[in-house]
VEXKOL-19355 format. One record per residue (C-alpha): z, x, y; residue number from 1. Coordinates in nm, 4 decimals. Each point is the difference from the previous one (the first is absolute). Layout:
% residues N
+----------+----------+----------+------+
!        z !        x !        y ! resi !
+----------+----------+----------+------+
!        Z !        X !        Y !  NUM !
...
+----------+----------+----------+------+
This chain:
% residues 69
+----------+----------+----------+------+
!        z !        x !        y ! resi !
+----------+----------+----------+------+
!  -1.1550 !  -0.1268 !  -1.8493 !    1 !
!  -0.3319 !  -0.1537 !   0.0340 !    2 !
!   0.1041 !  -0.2541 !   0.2486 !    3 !
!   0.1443 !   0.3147 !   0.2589 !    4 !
!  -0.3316 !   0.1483 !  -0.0451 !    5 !
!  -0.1800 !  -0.1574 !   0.2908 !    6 !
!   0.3267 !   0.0776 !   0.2701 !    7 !
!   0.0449 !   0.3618 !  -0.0791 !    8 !
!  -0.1079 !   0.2278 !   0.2551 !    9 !
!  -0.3107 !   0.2152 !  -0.1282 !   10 !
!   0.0799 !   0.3084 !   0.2063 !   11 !
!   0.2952 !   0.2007 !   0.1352 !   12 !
!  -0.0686 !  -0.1358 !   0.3146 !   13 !
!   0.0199 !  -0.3383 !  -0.0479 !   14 !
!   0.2847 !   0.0712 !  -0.2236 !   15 !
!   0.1607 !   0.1430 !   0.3402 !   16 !
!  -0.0389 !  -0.2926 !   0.1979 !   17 !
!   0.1218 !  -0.2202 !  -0.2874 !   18 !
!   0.2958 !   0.2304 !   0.0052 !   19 !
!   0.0372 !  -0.0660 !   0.4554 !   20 !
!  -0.0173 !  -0.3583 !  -0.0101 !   21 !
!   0.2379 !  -0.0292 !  -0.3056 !   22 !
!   0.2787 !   0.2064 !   0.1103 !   23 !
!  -0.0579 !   0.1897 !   0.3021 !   24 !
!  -0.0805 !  -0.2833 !   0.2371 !   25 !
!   0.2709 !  -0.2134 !  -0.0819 !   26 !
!   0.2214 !   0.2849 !   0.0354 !   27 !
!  -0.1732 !   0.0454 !   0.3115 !   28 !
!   0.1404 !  -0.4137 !   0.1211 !   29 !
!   0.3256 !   0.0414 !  -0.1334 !   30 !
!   0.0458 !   0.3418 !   0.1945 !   31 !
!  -0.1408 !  -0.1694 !   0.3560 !   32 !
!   0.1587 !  -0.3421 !  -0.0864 !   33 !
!   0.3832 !   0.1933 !  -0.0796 !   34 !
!  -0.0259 !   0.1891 !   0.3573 !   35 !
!  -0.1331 !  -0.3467 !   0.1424 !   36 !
!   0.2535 !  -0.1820 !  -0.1871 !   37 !
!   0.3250 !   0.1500 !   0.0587 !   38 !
!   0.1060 !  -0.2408 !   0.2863 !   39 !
!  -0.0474 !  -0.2885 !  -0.2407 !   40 !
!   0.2521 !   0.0207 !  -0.2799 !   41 !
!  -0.1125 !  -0.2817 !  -0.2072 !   42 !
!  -0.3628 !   0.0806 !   0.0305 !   43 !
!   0.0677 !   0.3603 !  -0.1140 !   44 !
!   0.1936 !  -0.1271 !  -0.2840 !   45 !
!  -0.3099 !  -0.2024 !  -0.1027 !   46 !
!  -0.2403 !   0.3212 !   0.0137 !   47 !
!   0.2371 !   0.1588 !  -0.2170 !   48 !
!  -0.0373 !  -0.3138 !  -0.2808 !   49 !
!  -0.3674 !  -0.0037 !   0.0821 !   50 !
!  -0.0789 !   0.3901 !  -0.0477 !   51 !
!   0.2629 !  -0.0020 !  -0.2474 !   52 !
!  -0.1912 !  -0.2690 !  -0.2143 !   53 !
!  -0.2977 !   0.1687 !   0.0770 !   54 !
!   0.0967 !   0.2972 !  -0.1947 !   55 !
!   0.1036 !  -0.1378 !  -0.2921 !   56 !
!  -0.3142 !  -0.2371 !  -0.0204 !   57 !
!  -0.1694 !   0.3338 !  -0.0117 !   58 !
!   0.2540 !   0.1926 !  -0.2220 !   59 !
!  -0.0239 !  -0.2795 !  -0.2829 !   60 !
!  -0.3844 !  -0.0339 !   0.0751 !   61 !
!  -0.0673 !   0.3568 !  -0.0885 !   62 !
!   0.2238 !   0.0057 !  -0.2940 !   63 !
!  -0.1431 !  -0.3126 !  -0.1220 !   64 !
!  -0.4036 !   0.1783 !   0.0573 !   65 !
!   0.1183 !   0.3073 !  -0.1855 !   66 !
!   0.1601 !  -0.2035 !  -0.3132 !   67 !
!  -0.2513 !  -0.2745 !  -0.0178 !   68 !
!  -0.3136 !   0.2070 !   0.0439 !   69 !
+----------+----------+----------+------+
């Protein structure tokens, strides 16, 4: 726990834009990349793996933060 110390945020705000850049601005690329996307099948297919992936990084991530800490 003391080593997460120093990179959690010390206020609700910069809790909030913690929160943006983890989740809500990827979101934000896969959203504009899947409308810009749609005429290239293959690349699509690869956002889908990528945000995918992404997801889980973060699913086991946070699991692992809540069990280890």
């Amino acid at each position: 726990m003391t080593l997460m110390l120093p990179v959690m945020p010390t206020n609700w705000l910069m809790g909030a834009l913690v929160f943006a850049v983890v989740l809500l601005m990827p979101t934000a690329v896969y959203f504009a990349g899947h409308s810009a996307l749609r005429r290239f099948p293959k690349l699509l297919n690869a956002l889908h793996w990528l945000f995918g992936a992404y997801l889980i990084y973060l699913i086991v991530a946070g699991v692992a933060t809540l069990l280890i800490s």
